[in-house]
C-alpha positions in Angstrom: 22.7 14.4 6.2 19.3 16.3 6.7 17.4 16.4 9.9 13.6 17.4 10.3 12.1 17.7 13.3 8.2 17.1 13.6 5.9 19.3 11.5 9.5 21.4 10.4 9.7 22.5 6.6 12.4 22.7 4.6 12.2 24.8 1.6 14.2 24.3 -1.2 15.1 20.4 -0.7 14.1 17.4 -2.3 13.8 14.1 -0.8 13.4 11.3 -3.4 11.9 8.0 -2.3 12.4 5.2 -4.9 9.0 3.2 -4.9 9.9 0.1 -6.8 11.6 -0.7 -3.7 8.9 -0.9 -1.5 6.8 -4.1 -1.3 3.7 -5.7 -0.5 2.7 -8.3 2.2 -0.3 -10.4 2.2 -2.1 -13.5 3.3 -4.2 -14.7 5.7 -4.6 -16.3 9.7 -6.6 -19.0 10.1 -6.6 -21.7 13.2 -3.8 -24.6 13.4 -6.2 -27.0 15.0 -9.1 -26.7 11.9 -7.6 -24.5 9.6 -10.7 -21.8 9.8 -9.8 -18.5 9.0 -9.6 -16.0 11.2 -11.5 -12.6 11.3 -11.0 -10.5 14.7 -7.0 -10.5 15.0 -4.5 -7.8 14.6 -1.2 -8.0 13.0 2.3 -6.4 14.1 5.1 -5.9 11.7 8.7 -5.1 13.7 11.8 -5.1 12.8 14.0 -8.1 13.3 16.8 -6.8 15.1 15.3 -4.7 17.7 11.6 -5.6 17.5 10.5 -1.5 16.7 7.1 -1.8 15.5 6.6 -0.4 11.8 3.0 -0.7 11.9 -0.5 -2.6 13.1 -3.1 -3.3 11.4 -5.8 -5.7 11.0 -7.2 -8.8 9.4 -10.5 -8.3 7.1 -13.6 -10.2 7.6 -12.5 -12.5 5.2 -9.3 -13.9 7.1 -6.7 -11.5 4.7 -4.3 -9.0 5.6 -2.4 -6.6 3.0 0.3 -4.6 4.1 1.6 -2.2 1.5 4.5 0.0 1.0 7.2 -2.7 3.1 11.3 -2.1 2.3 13.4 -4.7 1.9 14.5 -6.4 5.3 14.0 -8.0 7.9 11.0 -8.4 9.8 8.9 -10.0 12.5 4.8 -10.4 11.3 3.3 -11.6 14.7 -0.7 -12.1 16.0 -0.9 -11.8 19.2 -3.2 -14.2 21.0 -6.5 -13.5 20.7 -10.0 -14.8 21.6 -12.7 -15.3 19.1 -16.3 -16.5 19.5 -17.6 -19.3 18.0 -20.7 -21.2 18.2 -21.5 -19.1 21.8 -18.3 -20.4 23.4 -15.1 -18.2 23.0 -11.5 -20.1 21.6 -8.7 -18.7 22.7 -5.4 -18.8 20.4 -1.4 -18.1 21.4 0.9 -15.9 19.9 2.6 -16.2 16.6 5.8 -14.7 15.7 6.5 -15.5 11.9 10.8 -14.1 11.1 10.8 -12.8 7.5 13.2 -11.6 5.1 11.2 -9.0 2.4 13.0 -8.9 -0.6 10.5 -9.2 -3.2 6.4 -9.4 -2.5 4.7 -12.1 -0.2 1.2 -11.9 -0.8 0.6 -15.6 -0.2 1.7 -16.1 3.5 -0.6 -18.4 5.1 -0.2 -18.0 9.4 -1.9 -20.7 11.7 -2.2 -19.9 15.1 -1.8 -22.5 18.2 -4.9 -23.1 20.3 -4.2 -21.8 23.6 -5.3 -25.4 25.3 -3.0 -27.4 23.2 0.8 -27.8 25.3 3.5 -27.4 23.8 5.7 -30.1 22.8 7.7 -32.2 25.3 11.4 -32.3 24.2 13.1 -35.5 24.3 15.8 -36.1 26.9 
């Protein structure tokens, strides 16, 4: 086992990362209730099992995320709420937590995100 601490250099060791195992992730958020895509939202990407955050980033003005450079696993790609403004008047949207298991490229994901007035369902007795 090998063990760096922050900004320490080792000299005389390599440390191979294989590439082809790292994928890509991609797709876009748009709004459950009109299906609109989205343009001022961030996404999370966490682990699964202990909800660590690997990284943030954010959706372009077209709607689309890409996150490169993803190992295998599993994952949590959530929004968090957010609040956009539309036509003067501000919509607000929930959360969306989206469980997935990388094992290959996603670059087609489509994430809709719950308007923040809408209730959720009533469970039958």
């Amino acid at each position: 086992m090998l063990e760096l601490a922050s900004g320490e250099n080792r000299p005389g060791v390599d440390i191979q990362i294989p590439v082809s195992k790292f994928q890509a992730l991609g797709g876009t958020v748009a709004a459950e209730y009109d299906g609109h895509l989205l343009q001022d939202a961030g996404i999370l990407l966490s682990f699964a099992d202990d909800r660590w955050k690997v990284l943030r980033a954010h959706l372009g003005e077209d709607g689309a995320f890409r996150i490169p450079f993803v190992l295998d696993g599993d994952y949590v790609l959530s929004v968090p709420a957010t609040t956009e403004g539309q036509s003067h008047t501000a919509h607000a949207y929930k959360d969306a937590d989206s469980p997935i298991n990388v094992d290959g490229d996603m670059t087609g994901m489509a994430i809709m995100l719950p308007d923040a007035q809408t209730p959720y369902p009533k469970h039958s007795p």
